[in-house]
N, C-alpha and C positions, 0 to 999 in steps of 0.2 A: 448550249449551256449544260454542265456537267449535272446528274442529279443529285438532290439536293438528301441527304442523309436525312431517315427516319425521325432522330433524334434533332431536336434544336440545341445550339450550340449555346446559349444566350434564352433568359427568356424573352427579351425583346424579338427572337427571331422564332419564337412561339406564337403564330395564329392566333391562338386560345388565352395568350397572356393578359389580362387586362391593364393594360398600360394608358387607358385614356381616361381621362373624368369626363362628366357630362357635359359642360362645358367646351372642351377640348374637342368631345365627338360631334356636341350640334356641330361645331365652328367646322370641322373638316366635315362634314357633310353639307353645312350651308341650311341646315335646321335653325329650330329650337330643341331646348331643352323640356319643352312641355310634351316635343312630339317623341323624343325617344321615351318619355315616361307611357306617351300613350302606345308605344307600339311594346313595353313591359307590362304591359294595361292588359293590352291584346296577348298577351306571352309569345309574343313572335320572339323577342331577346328577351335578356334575364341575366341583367348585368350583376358581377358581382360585387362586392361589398367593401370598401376598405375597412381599415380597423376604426374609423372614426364613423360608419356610416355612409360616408359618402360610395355615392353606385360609380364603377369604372366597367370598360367597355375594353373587348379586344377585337385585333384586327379583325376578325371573323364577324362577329357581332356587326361592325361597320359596315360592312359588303353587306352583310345584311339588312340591314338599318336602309342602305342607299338605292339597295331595290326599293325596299317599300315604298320611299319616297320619291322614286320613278315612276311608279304604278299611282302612287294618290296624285301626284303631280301634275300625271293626267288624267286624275278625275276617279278616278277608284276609289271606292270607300277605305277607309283604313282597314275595315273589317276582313272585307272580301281580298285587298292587298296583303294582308298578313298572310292571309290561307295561299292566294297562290304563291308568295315567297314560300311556306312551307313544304308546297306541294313542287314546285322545282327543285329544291334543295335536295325533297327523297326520291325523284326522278335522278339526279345530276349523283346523289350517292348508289342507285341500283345502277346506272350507266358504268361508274366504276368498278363495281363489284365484278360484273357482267364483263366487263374488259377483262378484270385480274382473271378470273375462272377459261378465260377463252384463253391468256398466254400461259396459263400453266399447263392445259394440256388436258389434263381430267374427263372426262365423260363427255364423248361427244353430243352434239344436240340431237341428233337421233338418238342415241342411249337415252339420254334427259327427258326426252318426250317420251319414250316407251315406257319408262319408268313413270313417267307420271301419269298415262292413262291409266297404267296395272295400279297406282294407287288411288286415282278418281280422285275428285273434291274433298278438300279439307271439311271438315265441320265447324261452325262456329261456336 
């Protein structure tokens, strides 16, 4: 598969675009509509707004939304389901970073670690 340019061509071919109502999104998830309100409850998503009100969901959001509902499905508090969705997400974004930084080339991890013992612990 050729890769896919930075830029969306369309916003439907934006991630981020909110293109589904709630409705829309229980139904392709096989929800309700009460549970996407409780996982904006939880601020796991944080759909945005049409001009009337009504909350719309984008692709991203959905992957999201369908974890959670994998995790409570089998028995997971929504609570604790929301956190580990969170907590994959900023796993699965440092994995990437962590890729780009190792094909560019940049500071070997031996430099990387040298560098950070000589600067010791952050402070909080």
């Amino acid at each position: 598969m050729p890769p896919r340019s930075t830029r969306p061509l369309t916003p439907l071919d934006d991630d981020d675009y909110p293109a589904y109502t709630m409705g829309r999104a229980a139904e392709m998830l096989g929800t309700t509509p009460a549970f996407l309100r409780a996982l904006g409850e939880h601020r796991l998503i944080t759909p945005l707004r049409s001009e009337g009100g009504h909350r719309r969901y984008s692709r991203y959001q959905l992957r999201i939304a369908a974890r959670a509902r994998e995790l409570v499905d089998r028995g997971t508090p929504i609570e604790a389901a929301c956190r580990i969705v969170v907590l994959e997400d900023q796993l699965e974004e440092a994995q990437r970073i962590n890729e780009r930084l190792r094909t560019q080339g940049g500071e070997s991890q031996s430099d990387f670690m040298s560098s950070a013992r000589r600067q010791g612990p952050t402070s909080q």
